[in-house]
C-alpha positions in Angstrom: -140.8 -70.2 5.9 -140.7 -66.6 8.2 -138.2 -66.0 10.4 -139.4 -65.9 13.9 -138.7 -63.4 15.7 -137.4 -63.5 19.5 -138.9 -61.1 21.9 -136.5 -58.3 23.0 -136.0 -58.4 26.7 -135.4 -54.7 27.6 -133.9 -53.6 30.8 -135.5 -51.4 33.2 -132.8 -48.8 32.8 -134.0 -48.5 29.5 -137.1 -48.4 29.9 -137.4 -46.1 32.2 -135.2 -43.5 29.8 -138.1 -44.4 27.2 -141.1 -43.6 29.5 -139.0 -40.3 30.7 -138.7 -39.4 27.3 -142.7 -40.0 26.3 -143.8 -38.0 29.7 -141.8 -35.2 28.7 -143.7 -35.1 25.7 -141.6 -33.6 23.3 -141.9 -36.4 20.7 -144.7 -38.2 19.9 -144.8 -41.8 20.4 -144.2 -43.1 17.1 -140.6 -40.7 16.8 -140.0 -42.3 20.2 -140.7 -45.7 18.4 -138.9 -44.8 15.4 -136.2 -43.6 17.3 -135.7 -46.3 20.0 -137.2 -49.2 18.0 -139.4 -50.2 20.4 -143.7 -50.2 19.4 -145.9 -47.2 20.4 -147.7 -49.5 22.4 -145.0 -50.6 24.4 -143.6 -47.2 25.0 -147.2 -46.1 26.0 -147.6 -48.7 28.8 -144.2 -48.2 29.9 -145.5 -44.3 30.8 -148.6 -45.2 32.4 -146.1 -47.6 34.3 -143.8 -44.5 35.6 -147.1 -42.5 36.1 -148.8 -45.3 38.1 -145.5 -45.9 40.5 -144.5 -42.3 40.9 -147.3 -41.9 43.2 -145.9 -44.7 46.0 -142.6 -42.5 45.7 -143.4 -40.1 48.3 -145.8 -42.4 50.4 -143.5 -43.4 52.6 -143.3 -41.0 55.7 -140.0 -39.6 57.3 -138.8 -41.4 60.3 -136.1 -43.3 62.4 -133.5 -44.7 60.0 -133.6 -48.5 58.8 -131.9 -50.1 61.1 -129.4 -53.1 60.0 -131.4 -56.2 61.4 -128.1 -58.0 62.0 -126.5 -54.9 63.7 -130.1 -55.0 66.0 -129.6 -58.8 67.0 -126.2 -58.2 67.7 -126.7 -55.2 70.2 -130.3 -56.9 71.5 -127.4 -60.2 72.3 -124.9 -58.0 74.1 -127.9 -55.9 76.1 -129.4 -59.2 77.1 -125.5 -60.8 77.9 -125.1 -57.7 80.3 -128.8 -57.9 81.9 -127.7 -61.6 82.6 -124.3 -60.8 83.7 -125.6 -58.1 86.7 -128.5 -60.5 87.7 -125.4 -62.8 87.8 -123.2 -60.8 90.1 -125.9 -60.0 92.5 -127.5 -63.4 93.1 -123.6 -64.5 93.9 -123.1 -61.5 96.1 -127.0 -61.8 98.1 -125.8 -65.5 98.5 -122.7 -65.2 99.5 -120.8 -66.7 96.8 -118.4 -63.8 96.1 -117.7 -63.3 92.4 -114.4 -62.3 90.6 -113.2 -58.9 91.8 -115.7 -59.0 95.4 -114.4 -59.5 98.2 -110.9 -61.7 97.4 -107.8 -60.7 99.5 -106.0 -58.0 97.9 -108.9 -56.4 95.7 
């Protein structure tokens, strides 16, 4: 019987180095093949692959900074904590409840 043979999974690092190496075009695809032991074919579509993706590289436009989306919650939480806190103070103070701080002896 033949041996079978098991695919090669091959990481993107590599692969990328290959494609590099084909759109630099100093070797042809079969030295590349020969060299890396990967088909002609494979090294082929793994070039159109950079050449395809190297367009969305520079799509994205300058602008504000990503901001952490748990760092946002937490300062939209202590904005809103504060908002609630003054709203607080003032009903107590326009009713006449006085809060902590207004209108005790000795403050």
């Amino acid at each position: 019987m033949s041996e079978v043979k098991k695919r090669i999974q091959h990481s993107a690092e590599f692969k990328a180095r290959v494609g590099l190496e084909a759109l630099k075009e100093q070797k042809t695809l079969n030295q590349l093949s020969q060299e890396y032991g990967v088909h002609p074919v494979m090294i082929g579509k793994w070039k159109q692959e950079i050449q395809n993706q190297a367009k969305s590289l520079f799509d994205t436009k300058r602008g504000p900074k990503v901001v952490d989306e748990a760092n946002k919650t937490t300062e939209n939480l202590y904005s809103e904590i504060g908002k609630l806190k003054m709203s607080l103070d003032w009903l107590k103070k326009k009713s006449g409840i006085s809060p902590k701080g207004y209108g005790e002896p000795g403050s």
